[in-house]
C-alpha positions as CSV (number, residue, x, y, z in Angstrom):
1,X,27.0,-20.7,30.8
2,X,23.6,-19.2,30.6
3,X,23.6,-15.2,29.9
4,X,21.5,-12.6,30.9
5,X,20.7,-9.7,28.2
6,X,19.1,-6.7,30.1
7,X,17.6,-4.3,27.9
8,X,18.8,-1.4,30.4
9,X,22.9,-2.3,29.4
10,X,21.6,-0.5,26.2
11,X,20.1,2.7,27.6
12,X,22.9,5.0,25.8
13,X,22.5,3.3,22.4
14,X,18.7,3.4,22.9
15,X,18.7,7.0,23.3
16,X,20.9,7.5,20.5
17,X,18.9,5.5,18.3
18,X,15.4,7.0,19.6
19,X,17.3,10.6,18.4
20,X,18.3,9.6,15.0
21,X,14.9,8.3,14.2
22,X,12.4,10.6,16.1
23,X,10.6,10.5,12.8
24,X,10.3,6.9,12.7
25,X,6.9,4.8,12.8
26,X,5.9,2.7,15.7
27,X,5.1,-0.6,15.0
28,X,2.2,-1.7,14.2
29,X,0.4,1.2,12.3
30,X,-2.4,0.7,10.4
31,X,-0.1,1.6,7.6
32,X,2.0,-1.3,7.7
33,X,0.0,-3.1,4.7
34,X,0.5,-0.5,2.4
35,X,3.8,0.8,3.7
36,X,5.1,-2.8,1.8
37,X,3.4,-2.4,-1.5
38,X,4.7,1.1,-1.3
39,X,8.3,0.3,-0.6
40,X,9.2,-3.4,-1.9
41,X,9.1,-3.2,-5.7
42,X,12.3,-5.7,-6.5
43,X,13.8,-8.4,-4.6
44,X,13.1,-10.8,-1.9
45,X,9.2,-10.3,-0.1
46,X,8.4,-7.9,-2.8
47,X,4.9,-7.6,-3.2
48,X,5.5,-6.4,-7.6
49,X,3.1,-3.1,-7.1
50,X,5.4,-0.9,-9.5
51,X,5.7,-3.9,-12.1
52,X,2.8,-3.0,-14.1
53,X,4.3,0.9,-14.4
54,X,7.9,-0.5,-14.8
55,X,9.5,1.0,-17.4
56,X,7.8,3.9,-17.2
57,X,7.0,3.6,-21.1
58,X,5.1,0.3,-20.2
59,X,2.0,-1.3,-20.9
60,X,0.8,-4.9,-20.4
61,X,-1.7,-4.0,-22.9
62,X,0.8,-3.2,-25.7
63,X,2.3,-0.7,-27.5
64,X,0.0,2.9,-27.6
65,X,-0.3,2.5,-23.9
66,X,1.1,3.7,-21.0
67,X,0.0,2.3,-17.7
68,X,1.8,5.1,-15.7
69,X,0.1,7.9,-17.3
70,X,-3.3,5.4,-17.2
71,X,-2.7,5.4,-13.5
72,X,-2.7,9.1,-12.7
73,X,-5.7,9.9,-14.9
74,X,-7.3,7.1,-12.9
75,X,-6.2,9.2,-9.6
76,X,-7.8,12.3,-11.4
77,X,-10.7,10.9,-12.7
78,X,-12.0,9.4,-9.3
79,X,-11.1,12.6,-7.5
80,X,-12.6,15.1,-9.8
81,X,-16.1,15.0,-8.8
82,X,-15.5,15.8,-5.4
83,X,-16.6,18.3,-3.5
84,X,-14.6,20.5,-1.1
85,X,-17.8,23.0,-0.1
86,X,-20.7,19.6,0.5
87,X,-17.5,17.2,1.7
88,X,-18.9,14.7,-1.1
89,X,-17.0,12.5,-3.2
90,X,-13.5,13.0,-3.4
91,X,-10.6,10.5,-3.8
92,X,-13.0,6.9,-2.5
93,X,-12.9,4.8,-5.1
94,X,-15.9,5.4,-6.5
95,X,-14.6,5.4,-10.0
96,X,-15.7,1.5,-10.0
97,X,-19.4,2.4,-10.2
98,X,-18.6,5.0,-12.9
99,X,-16.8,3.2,-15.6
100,X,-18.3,4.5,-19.3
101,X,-20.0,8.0,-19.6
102,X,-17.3,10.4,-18.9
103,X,-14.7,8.0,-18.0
104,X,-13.7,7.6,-21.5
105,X,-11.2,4.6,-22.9
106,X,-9.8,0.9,-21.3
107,X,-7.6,2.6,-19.2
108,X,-9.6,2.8,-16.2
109,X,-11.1,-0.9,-16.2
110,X,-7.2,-2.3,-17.0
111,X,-5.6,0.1,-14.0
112,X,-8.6,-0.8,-11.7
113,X,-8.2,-4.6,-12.4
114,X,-4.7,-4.5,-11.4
115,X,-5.3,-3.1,-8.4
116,X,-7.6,-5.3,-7.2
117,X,-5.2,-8.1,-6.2
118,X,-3.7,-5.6,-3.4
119,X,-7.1,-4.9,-2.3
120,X,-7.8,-6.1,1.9
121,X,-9.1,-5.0,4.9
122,X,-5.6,-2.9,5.2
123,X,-5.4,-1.7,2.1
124,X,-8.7,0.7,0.6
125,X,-8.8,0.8,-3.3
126,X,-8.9,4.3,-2.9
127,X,-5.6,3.8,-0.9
128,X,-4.2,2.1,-3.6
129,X,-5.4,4.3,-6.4
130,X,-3.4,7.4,-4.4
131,X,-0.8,4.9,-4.1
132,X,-0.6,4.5,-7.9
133,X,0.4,8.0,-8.1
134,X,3.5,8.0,-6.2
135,X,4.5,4.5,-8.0
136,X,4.1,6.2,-11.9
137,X,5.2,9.2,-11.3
138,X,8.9,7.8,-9.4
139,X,9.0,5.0,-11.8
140,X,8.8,7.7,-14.5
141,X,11.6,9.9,-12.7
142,X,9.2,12.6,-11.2
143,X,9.6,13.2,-7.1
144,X,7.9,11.8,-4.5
145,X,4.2,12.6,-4.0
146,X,3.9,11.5,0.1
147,X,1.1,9.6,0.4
148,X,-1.4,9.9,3.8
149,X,-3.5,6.7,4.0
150,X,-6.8,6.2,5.7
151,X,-9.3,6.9,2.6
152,X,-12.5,4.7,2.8
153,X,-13.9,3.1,-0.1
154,X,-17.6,4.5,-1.9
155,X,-20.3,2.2,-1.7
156,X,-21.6,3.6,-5.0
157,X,-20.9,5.5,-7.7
158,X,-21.0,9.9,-7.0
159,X,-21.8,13.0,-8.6
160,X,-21.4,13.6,-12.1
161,X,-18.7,16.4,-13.1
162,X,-15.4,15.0,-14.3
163,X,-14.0,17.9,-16.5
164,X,-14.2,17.0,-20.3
165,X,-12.1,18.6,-23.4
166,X,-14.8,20.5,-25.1
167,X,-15.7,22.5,-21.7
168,X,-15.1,26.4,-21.7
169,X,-12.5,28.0,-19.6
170,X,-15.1,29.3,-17.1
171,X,-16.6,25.7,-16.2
172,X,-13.0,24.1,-16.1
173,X,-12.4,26.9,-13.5
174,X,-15.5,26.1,-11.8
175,X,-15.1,22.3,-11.4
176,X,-11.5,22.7,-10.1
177,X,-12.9,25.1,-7.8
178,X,-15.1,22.6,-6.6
179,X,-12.4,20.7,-5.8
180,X,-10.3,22.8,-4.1
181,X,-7.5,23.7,-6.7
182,X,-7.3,27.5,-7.6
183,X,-6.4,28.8,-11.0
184,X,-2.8,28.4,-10.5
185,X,-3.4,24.7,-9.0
186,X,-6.0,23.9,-11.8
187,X,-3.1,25.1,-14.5
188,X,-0.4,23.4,-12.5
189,X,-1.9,19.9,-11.4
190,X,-3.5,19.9,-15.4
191,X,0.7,20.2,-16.8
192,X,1.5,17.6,-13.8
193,X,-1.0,14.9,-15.2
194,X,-0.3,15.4,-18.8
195,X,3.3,15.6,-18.9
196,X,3.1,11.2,-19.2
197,X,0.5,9.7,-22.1
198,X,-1.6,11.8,-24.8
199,X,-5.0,11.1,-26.4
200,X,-6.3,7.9,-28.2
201,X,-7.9,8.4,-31.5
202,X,-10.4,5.5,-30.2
203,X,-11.2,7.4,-27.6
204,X,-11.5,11.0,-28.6
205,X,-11.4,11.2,-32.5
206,X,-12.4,15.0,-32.5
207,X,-8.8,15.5,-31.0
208,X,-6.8,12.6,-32.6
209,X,-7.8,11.8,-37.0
210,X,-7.5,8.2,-37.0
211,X,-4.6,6.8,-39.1
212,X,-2.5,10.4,-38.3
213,X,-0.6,8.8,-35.3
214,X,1.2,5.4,-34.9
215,X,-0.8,3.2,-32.8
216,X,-3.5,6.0,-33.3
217,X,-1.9,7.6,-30.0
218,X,-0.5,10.9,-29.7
219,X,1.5,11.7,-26.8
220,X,1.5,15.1,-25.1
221,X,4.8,16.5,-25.2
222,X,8.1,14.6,-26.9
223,X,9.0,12.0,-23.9
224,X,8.3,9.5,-22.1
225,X,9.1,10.5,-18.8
226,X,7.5,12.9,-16.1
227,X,9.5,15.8,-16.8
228,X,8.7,19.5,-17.6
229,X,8.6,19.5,-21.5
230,X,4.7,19.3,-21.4
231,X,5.4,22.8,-20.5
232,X,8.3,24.2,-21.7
233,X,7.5,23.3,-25.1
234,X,4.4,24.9,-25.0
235,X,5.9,28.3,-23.4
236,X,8.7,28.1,-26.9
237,X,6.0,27.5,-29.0
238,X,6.7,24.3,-29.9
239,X,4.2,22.3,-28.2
240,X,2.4,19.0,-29.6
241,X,-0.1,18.3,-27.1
242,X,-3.3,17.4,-29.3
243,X,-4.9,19.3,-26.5
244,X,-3.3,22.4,-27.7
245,X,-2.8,21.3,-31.2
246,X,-4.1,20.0,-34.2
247,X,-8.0,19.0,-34.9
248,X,-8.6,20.0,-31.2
249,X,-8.4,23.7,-32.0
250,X,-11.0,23.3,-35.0
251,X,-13.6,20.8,-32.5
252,X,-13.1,23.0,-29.5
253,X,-11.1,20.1,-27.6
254,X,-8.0,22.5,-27.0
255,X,-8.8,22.3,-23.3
256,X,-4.9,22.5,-22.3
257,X,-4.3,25.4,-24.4
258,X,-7.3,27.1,-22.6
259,X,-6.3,26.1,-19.3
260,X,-2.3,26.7,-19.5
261,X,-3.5,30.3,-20.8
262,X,-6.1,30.8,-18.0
263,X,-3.6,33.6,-16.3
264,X,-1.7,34.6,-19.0
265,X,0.5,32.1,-19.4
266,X,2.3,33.0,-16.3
267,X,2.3,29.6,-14.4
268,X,3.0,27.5,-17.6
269,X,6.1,29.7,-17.8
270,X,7.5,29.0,-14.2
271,X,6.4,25.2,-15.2
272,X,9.0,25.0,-17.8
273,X,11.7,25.3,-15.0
274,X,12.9,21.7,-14.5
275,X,13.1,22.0,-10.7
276,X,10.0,24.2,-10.4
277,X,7.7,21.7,-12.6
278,X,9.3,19.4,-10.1
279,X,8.6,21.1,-6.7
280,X,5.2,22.4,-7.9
281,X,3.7,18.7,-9.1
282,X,5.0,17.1,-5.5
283,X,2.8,19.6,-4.1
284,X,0.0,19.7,-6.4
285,X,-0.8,16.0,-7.0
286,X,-0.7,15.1,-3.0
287,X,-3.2,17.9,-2.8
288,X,-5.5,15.9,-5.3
289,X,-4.8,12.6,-3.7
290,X,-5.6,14.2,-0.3
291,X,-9.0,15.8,-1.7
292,X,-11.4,12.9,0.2
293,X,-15.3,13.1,1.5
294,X,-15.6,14.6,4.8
295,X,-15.1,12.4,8.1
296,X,-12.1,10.6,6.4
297,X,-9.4,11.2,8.7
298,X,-5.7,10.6,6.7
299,X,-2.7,8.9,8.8
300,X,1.0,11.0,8.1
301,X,2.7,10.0,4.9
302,X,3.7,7.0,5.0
303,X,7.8,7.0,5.9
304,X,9.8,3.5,6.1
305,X,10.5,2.4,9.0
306,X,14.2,1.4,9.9
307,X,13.6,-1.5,11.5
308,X,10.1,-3.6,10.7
309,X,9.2,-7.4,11.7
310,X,7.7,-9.4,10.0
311,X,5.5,-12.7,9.4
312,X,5.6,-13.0,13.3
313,X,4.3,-16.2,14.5
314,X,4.2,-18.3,18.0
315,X,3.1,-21.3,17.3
316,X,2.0,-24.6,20.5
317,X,4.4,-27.2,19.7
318,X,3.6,-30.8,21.0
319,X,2.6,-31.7,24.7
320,X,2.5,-27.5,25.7
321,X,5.6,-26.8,26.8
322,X,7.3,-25.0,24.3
323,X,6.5,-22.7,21.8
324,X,7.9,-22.0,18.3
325,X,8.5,-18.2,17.8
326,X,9.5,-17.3,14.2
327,X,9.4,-14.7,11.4
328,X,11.2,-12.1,10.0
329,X,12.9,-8.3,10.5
330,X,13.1,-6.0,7.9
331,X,16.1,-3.5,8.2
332,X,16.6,-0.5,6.0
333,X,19.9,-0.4,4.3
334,X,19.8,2.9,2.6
335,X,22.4,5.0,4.9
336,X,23.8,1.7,6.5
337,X,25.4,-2.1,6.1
338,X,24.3,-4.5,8.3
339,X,26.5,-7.7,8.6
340,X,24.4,-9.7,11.8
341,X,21.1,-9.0,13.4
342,X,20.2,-10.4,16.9
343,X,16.5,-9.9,19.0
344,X,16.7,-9.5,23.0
345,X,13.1,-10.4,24.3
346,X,11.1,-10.4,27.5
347,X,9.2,-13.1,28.9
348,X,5.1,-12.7,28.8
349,X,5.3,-10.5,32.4
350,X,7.7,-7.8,30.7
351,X,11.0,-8.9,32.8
352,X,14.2,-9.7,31.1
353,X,15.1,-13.4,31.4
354,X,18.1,-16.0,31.1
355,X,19.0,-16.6,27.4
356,X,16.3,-14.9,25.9
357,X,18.4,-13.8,22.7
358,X,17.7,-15.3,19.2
359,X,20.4,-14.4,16.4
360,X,18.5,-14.1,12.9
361,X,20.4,-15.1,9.6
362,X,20.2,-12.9,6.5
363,X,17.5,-14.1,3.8
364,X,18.0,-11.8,1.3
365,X,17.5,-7.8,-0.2
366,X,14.7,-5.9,-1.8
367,X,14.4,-2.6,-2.9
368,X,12.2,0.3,-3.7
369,X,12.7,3.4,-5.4
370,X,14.7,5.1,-3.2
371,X,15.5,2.7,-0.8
372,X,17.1,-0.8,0.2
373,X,16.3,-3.2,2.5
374,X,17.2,-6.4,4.2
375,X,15.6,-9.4,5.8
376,X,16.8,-11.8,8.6
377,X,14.6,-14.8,9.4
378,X,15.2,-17.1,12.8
379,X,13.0,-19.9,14.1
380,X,13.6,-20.4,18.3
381,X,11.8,-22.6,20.6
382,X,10.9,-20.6,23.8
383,X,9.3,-22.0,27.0
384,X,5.2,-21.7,27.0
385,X,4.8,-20.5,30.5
386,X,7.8,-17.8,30.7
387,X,7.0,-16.5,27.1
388,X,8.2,-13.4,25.4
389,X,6.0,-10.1,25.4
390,X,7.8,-8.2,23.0
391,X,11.7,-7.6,22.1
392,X,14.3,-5.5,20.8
393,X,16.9,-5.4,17.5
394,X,20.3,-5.5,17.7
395,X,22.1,-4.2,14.9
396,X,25.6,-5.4,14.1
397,X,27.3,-3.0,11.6
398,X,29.8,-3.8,8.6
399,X,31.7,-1.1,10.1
400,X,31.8,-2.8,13.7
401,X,29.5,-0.2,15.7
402,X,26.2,-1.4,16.7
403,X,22.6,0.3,16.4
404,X,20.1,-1.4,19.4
405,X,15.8,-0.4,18.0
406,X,13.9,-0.4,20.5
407,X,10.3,0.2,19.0
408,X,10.2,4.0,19.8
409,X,10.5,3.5,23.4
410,X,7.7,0.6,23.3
411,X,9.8,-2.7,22.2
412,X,8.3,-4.9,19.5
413,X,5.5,-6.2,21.4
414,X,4.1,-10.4,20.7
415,X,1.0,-11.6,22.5
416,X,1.0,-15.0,23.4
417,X,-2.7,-14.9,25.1
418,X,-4.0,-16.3,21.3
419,X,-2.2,-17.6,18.0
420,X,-3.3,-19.6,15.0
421,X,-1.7,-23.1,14.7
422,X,-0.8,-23.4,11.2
423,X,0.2,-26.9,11.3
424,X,-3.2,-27.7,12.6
425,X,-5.2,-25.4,10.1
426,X,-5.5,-26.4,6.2
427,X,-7.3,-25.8,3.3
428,X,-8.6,-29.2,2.4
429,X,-11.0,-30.5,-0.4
430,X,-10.3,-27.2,-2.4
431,X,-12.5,-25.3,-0.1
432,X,-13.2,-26.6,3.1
433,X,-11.1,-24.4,5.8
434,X,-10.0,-26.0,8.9
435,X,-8.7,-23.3,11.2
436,X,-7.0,-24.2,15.0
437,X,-6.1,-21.4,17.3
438,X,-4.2,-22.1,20.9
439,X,-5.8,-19.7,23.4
440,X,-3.9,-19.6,26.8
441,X,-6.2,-21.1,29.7
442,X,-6.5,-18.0,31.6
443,X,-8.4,-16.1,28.9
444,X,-12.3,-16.6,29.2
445,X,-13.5,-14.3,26.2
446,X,-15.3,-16.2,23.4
447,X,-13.1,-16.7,20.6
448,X,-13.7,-15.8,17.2
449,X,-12.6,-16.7,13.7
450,X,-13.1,-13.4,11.6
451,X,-12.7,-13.6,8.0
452,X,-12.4,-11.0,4.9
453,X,-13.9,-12.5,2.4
454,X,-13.5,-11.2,-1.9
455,X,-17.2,-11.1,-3.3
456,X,-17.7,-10.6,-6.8
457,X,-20.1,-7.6,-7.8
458,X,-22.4,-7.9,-10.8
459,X,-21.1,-5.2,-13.4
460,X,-18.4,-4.0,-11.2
461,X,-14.9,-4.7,-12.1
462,X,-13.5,-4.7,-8.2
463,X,-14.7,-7.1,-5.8
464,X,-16.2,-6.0,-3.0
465,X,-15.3,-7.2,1.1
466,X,-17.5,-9.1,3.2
467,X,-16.5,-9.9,6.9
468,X,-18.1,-12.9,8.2
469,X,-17.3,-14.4,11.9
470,X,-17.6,-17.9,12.9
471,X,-17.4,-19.1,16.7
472,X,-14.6,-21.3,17.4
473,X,-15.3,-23.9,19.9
474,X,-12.9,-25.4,22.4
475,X,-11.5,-28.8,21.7
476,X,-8.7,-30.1,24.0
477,X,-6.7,-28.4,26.3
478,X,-2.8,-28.4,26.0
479,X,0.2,-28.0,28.1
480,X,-1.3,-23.9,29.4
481,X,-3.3,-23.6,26.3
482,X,-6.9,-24.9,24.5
483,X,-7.2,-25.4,21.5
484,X,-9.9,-24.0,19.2
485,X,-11.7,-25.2,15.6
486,X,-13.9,-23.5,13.3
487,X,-14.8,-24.5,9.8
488,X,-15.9,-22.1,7.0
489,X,-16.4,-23.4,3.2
490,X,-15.3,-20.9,0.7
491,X,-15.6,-20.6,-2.9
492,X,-12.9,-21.6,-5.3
493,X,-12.0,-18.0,-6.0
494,X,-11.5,-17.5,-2.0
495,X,-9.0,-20.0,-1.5
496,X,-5.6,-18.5,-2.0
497,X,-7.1,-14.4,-1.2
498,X,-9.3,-14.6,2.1
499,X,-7.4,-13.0,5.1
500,X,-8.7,-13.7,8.1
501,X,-7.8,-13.3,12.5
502,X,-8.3,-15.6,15.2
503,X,-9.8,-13.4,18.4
504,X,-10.3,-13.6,22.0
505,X,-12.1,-10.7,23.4
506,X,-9.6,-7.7,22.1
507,X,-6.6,-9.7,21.2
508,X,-5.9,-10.9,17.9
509,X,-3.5,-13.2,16.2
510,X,-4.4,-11.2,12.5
511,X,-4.2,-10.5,9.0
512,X,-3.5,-14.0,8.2
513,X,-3.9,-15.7,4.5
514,X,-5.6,-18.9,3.3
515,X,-3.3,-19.0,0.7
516,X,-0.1,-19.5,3.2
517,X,-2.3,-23.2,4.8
518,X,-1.7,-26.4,3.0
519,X,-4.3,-28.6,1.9
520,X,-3.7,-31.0,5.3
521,X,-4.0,-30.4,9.1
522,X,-2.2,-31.8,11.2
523,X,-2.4,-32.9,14.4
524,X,-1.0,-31.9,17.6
525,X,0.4,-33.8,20.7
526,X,-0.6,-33.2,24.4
527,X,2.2,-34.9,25.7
């Protein structure tokens, strides 16, 4: 016997669910890219982000390194030279056009280079970079710096002005004006960025005697961890920042002891508090993440959501008449133990329909920093004229109760009007890409392949993004769908990284990866 699953039998657990998370993020944001690289450090779908700052004492590049401290000065260092007054410069990534000069020392080019992987048309570098800060400092044990999104990368390099040891007190004061941090901010976010590395003898030997240090690194305060000791120990006395110690005084270099002193040595003091050095660098280092050129517009922080598909794919199966809807959901375990997960979906007019119920089977866990998370995967066959337009989650709970997400009120909507056929799209050659998208017959916008392409840039480290469209052009029609090619040769370093969407007027089928096709197409059946 066939059942029918009305979303309106779950009204009371919708509203229920709608109350507990009012907070929650409608999907799809814009966010959604970097809401994964933020969240999925370990586990199954992680996407590795915090790998590179994991243990926070680590270093790819060896011993007298740390990449979480490198990652934060990066932050800094493309930041700095902003300008709150002109609404110039700012957080934007510019730091790729500025390498040398007064970006001093290999940690810029190394933290830079890994970040370029995650770079996309969803994902900014300067994004990224204020996504580094969040990673090192709660891989390091510090709190959580909420990251906005939305940051737009430079297009070349910006003004001059990063603050440098040997400056006095009054231009310190000035530049971090500029930026928008006080004298209490300047002292503050200065003790939140140098509570994790030290100085390089290579670097700065005015500050650091070659041969005095092992690995020729001196590290500002006695651990390796974000905590407060960079200023408690320097309220006791007992400080060994190089930049308040040591051949810096005799050079002039003893730029921290002249900046934790700016006031007196009043906020240093509170900064020695474990809880207040806390509080106070959450605060202080999203303002410097948040300091961006004017007519950037930031998104809220990014928060998980509780309930977040994934990989979704309709795909024409041979002779039309059915179509293959699969992917994943992504539940957040934190406060909850799931044991079963089931979608309810409507067909393409919005109704509920006969049967339309798919039951998912776990896949595996993942985790972040603070949180956990599960996936459930299902593959269902759905007629191609009813459809689906979007769905709901049904929970089932270890404890027995059950949680229904419905989307914030707006289900988890799937357009079927145009979709990439992956069987019938490839890779072949080792650079010739074959793509096929099935556009239902009733649509009669063009349609569009539109590809992201990675360009190398002479001298600069990070590659830059090129879009590039290509007209698809109809080839066969079937079951309620065409079928549309378009060819595109890439370079060998394209192959695996290009995303790219399939359009028809202003729907997409999006944000899809070269490196997921095989090096075959296939073909497909009209009947």
């Amino acid at each position: 016997m066939m059942l029918i699953w009305p979303l309106r039998v779950y009204a009371t657990l919708v509203i229920l669910n709608r109350a507990k998370a009012a907070s929650a993020p409608t999907w799809p944001s814009p966010v959604d890219e970097l809401e994964d690289i933020m969240l999925l450090n370990t586990g199954y779908n992680a996407r590795g982000f915090a790998t590179a700052v994991t243990p926070c004492s680590f270093s790819a590049q060896g011993n007298g390194r740390i990449a979480a401290a490198e990652w934060i000065r990066t932050a800094f260092h493309d930041m700095a030279t902003g300008n709150v007054f002109t609404g110039e410069g700012g957080l934007d990534a510019s730091l790729v056009f500025e390498l040398g000069g007064d970006n001093i020392g290999a940690a810029f080019q190394t933290t830079l280079t890994t970040f370029a992987p995650f770079l996309s048309s969803r994902s900014s570098m300067a994004d990224i970079i204020a996504l580094g800060v969040y990673t090192a400092v709660r891989t390091c044990g510090g709190p959580v710096v909420p990251v906005k999104t939305g940051r737009i990368d430079a297009t070349e390099a910006g003004p001059p002005g990063v603050p440098l040891p040997q400056n006095s007190l009054y231009t310190f004061e000035q530049q971090f004006l500029r930026t928008g941090f006080n004298t209490t901010e300047m002292i503050t976010v200065t003790a939140c960025g140098h509570t994790l590395g030290g100085v390089h003898a290579e670097d700065f030997p005015q500050i650091v005697t070659a041969g005095s240090a092992p690995n020729n690194f001196v590290h500002f305060d006695s651990t390796t961890k974000f905590d407060e000791k960079i200023a408690s120990e320097y309220a006791a006395g007992k400080s060994t920042d190089p930049l308040v110690v040591g051949p810096s005084i005799a050079s002039g270099r003893a730029s921290d002891a002249r900046v934790f002193g700016a006031d007196g040595n009043v906020t240093i003091k509170a900064l020695a508090n474990p809880a207040t050095f806390a509080s106070r660098c959450s605060t202080m280092l999203q303002k410097m993440i948040e300091v961006v050129p004017s007519g950037t517009t930031l998104t809220d922080p990014i928060v998980p959501y509780e309930i977040k598909p994934d990989k979704l794919q309709l795909t024409l199966l041979d002779g039309g008449a059915q179509l293959l809807f699969e992917g994943e959901i992504r539940v957040r375990t934190t406060s909850r133990q799931v044991s079963g997960l089931a979608l309810v979906y409507k067909d393409r007019s919005g109704k509920d329909c006969t049967g339309c119920k798919i039951v998912a089977a776990s896949k595996g866990t993942a985790a972040g920093f603070d949180d956990t998370f599960s996936f459930f995967g299902f593959s269902s066959k759905i007629d191609s004229t009813s459809s689906i337009s979007g769905f709901i989650v049904i929970l089932t709970l270890a404890n027995g109760h059950t949680e229904i997400h419905e989307n914030n009120g707006n289900v988890f909507p799937v357009q079927d009007t145009i979709m990439l056929q992956s069987p019938q799209s490839c890779v072949s050659g080792g650079s010739d890409l074959t793509v096929v998208a099935a556009v239902r017959s009733s649509s009669s916008s063009a349609v569009s392949l539109d590809l992201t392409l990675k360009v190398p840039r002479d001298g600069i480290i990070v590659p830059g993004l090129q879009n590039q469209s290509v007209a698809m052009t109809e080839k066969s029609k079937v079951g309620p769908y065409s079928l549309y090619q378009a060819s595109y040769n890439l370079n060998s370093s394209q192959t695996q990284n290009t995303k790219f969407d399939v359009s028809t007027g202003a729907v997409a089928d999006s944000f899809k990866s070269t490196g997921d096709l095989s090096s075959a197409c296939k073909s497909l059946g009209s009947s």
